[in-house]
C-alpha positions in Angstrom: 83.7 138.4 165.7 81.9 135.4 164.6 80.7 135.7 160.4 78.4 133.4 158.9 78.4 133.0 155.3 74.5 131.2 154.3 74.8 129.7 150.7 78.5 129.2 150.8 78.7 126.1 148.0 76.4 128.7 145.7 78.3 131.2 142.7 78.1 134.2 145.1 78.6 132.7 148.5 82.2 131.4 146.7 82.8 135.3 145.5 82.2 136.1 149.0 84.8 133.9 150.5 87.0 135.3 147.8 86.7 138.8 149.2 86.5 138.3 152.8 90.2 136.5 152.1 91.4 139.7 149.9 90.4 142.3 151.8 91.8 140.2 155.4 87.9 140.8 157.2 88.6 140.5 161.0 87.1 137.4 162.6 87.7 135.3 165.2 85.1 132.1 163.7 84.0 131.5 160.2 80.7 129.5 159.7 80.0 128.3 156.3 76.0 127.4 156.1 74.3 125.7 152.6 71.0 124.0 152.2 70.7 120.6 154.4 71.8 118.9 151.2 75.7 120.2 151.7 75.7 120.0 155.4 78.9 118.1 155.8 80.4 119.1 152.7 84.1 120.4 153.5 85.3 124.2 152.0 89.0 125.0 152.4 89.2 128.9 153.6 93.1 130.2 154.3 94.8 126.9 154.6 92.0 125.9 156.9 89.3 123.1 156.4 85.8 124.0 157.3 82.4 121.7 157.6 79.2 123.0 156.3 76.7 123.8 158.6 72.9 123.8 158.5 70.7 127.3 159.0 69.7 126.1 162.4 72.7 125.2 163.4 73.8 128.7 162.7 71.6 130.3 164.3 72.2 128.5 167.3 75.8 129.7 166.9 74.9 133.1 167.2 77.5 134.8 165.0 77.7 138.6 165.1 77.3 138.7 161.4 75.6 136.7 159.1 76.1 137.4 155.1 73.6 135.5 153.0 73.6 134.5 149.2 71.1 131.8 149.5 67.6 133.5 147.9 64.8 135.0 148.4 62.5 132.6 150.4 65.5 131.6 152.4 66.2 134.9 153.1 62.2 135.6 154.4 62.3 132.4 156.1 65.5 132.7 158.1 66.8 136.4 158.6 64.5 137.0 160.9 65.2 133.5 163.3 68.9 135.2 162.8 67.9 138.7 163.6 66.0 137.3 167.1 69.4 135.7 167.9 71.1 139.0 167.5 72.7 138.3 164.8 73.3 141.2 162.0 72.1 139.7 158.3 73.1 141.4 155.1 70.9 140.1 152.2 71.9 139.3 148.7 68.4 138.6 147.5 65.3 141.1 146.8 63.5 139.8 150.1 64.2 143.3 152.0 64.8 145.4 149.4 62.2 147.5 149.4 60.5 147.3 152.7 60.0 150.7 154.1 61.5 149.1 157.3 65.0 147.9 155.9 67.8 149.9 154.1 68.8 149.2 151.0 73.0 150.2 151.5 75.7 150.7 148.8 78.2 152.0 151.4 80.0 154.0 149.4 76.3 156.1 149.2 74.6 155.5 151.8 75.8 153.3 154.8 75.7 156.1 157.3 72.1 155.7 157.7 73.1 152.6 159.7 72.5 152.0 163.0 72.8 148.9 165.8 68.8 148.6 165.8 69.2 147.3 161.5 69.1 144.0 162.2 68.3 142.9 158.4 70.3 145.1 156.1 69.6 144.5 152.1 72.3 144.5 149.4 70.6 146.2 146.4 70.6 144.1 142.9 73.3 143.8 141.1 72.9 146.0 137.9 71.2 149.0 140.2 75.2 149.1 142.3 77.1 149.7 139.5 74.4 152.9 138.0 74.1 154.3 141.3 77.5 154.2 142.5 78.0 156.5 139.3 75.0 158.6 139.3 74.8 159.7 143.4 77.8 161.9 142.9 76.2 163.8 140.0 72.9 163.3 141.3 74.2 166.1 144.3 75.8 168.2 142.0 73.1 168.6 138.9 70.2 167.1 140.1 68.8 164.3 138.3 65.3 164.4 136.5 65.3 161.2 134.4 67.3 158.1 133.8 66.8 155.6 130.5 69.0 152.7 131.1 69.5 149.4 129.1 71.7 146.8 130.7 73.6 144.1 128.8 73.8 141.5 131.7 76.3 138.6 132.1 74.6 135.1 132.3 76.5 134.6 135.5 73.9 137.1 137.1 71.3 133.9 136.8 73.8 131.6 138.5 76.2 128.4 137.5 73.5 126.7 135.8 73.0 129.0 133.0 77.3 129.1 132.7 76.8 125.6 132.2 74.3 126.0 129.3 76.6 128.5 127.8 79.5 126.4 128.1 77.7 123.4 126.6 76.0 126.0 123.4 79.5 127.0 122.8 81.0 123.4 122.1 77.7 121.7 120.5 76.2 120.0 123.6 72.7 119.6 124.5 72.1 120.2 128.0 69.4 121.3 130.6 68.5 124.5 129.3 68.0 127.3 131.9 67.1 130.2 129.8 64.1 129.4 127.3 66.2 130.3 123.9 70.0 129.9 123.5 72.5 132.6 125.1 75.0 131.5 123.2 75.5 134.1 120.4 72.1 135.4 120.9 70.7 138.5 123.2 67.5 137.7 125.8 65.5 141.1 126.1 64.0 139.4 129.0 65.8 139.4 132.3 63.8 137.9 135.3 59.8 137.0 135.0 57.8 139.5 133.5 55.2 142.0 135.5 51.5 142.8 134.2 52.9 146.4 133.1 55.0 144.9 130.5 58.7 145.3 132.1 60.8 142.1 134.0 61.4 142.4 137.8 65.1 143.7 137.3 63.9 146.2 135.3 61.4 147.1 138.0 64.1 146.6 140.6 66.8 149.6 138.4 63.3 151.5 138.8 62.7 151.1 142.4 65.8 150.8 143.9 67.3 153.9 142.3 64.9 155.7 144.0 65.3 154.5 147.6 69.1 154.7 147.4 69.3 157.9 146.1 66.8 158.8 148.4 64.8 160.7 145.9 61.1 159.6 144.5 61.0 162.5 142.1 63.8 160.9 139.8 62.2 159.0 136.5 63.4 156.0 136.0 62.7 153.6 132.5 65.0 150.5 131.5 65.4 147.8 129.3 67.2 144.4 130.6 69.0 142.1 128.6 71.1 139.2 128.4 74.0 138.9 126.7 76.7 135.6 126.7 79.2 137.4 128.1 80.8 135.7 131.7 82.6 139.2 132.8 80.1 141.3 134.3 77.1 143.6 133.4 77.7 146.2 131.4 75.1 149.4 131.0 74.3 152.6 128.4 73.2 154.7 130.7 71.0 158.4 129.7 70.7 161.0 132.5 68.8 164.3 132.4 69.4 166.7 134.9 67.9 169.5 135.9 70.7 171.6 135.6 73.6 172.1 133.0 76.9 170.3 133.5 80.6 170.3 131.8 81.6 166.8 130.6 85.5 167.6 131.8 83.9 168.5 135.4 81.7 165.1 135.1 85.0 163.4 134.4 86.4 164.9 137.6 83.9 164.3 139.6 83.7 160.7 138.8 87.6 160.4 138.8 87.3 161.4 142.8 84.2 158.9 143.5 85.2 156.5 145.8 85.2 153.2 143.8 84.5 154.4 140.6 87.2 153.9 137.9 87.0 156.5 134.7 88.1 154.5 131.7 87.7 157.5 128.5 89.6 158.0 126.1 89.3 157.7 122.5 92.4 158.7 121.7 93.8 155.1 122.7 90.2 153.5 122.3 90.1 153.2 126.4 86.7 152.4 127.6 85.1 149.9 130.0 84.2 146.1 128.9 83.1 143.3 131.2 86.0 141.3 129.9 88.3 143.4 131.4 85.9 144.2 135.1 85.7 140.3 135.6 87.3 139.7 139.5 87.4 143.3 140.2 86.1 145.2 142.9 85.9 149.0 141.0 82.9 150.2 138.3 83.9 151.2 135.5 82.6 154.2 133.5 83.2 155.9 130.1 82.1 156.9 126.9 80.8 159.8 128.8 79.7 162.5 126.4 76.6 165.0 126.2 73.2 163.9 124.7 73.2 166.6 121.6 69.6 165.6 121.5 67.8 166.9 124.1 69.6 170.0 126.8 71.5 168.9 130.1 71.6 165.1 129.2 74.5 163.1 129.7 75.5 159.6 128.0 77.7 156.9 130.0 78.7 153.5 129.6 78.8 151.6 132.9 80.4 148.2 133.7 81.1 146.0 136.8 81.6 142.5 137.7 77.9 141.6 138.6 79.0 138.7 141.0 81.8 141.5 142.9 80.4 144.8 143.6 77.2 143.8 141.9 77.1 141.3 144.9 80.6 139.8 147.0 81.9 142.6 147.3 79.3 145.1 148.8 78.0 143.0 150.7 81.4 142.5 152.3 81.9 146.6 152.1 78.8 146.8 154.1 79.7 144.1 157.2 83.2 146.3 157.5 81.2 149.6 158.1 78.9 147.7 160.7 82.6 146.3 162.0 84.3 150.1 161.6 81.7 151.6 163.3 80.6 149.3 165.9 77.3 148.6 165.2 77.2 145.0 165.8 
């Protein structure tokens, strides 16, 4: 079992090696792959020393598995070259995500609709894991009609650069400046480019991707995606209609059984979720769950994971040990 890891040196690939060491992934070779600019560059993994290879080079190595963290026009330029080798790719970026030919996998919801013939499998983003991973357990029981969403993202969800800018607000430095205000006690209500219908690409992508998961085109969908200087993870106030009437204890349950979902709620001892407190976990964290006295069979939840773990490292990881599991590589 030969597993390539393309954009190794980058935030996610890092998270990646992180996880495939925690959670003991069964391989026989490990190939670490970057841009040609870190071909060479050395990366300790278990005690072991380990030369960074070019995407060519890779490919030539034919390895059963191929995870990539290395963006978007990488990803449309070279899964394919990997995919005529054989090789299995599991995508980090939004290249795949919503062609009608690919899935679009959060194992815990969907990965049985894999097969040997998916060649290029896509990791949805990061702030649609954590609300579906939630919602797809009460989507079966109730039926959802409508979800309002607004995310509170950590800047590591734009990559080191904009840590660095952080970092350098927070002590009185002036750096390069990847965001086009200051994070730095400040919120962005902008996350990604913006789209001629008034709303970024991540909130487009909370939109869309719910949808195809869930496996349901019916379900409205209408967010609001900001960023926030926290490091932690992303963190989400989530509002669900359903179509049909629910008990908040039996919600509690239901999430309390959900594989990777952790239910953190009680006021009592002022227990809820907070990215400071998801940062280098694998779980997503729900609470303040309590019915919308507003409007009939709504529910309110707060959502939060570490972006750069299940939002990314993690399932991406989750998905390669189903292929593994099941033999479809």
């Amino acid at each position: 079992m030969k597993i390539a890891v393309v954009g190794a040196t980058g935030m996610v690939g890092e998270i990646m090696l992180k996880v495939l060491e925690e959670r003991n992934f069964p391989f026989t070779e490990l190939i670490l792959v970057a841009s040609e600019k870190s071909v060479g560059k050395i990366i300790e993994f278990k005690g072991q020393k380990y030369s960074v290879v070019g995407l060519q080079t890779a490919v030539d190595m034919k390895p059963e598995i191929a995870v990539f963290s290395a963006g978007g026009q990488t990803s449309l330029d070279w899964a394919p070259k990997f995919a005529a080798a054989g090789t299995t790719v599991i995508d980090n970026s939004s290249a795949w995500r919503m062609d009608p030919t690919k899935k679009l996998i959060v194992p815990e919801i969907n990965a049985n609709e894999l097969t040997k013939e998916d060649k290029i499998i896509a990791n949805p983003n990061c702030s649609t894991i954590q609300m579906v991973l939630a919602l797809a357990p009460l989507h079966k029981k109730y039926d959802i009609k409508r979800i309002v969403v607004s995310t509170y993202q950590s800047i590591t969800g734009t990559g080191v650069k904009a840590v660095e800018q952080f970092e350098n607000e927070c002590v009185g430095i002036e750096g390069d400046m990847v965001y086009k205000y200051k994070i730095n006690r400040n919120c962005i209500p902008q996350c990604d480019s913006f789209e001629e219908n008034g709303y970024t690409k991540e909130e487009m992508k909370l939109s869309n991707e719910t949808k195809k998961i869930l496996g349901d085109n019916t379900i409205a969908v209408t967010a609001t995606a900001v960023r926030v200087p926290v490091v932690g993870g992303h963190s989400e106030a989530v509002n669900v209609e359903f179509e049909n009437d629910f008990e908040v204890n039996e919600v509690r349950m239901i999430l309390s059984q959900t594989d990777g979902v952790v239910v953190q709620d009680n006021l009592d001892t002022f227990t809820y979720p907070m990215p400071r407190y998801a940062e280098g976990k694998n779980e997503v964290f729900v609470g303040r769950i309590r019915r919308d006295e507003s409007q009939a069979n709504t529910l309110n939840m707060w959502i939060v994971a570490d972006n750069l773990r299940k939002g990314a490292a993690t399932n991406t990881i989750q998905i390669a040990e189903y292929l593994v599991a099941h033999n479809l590589v």
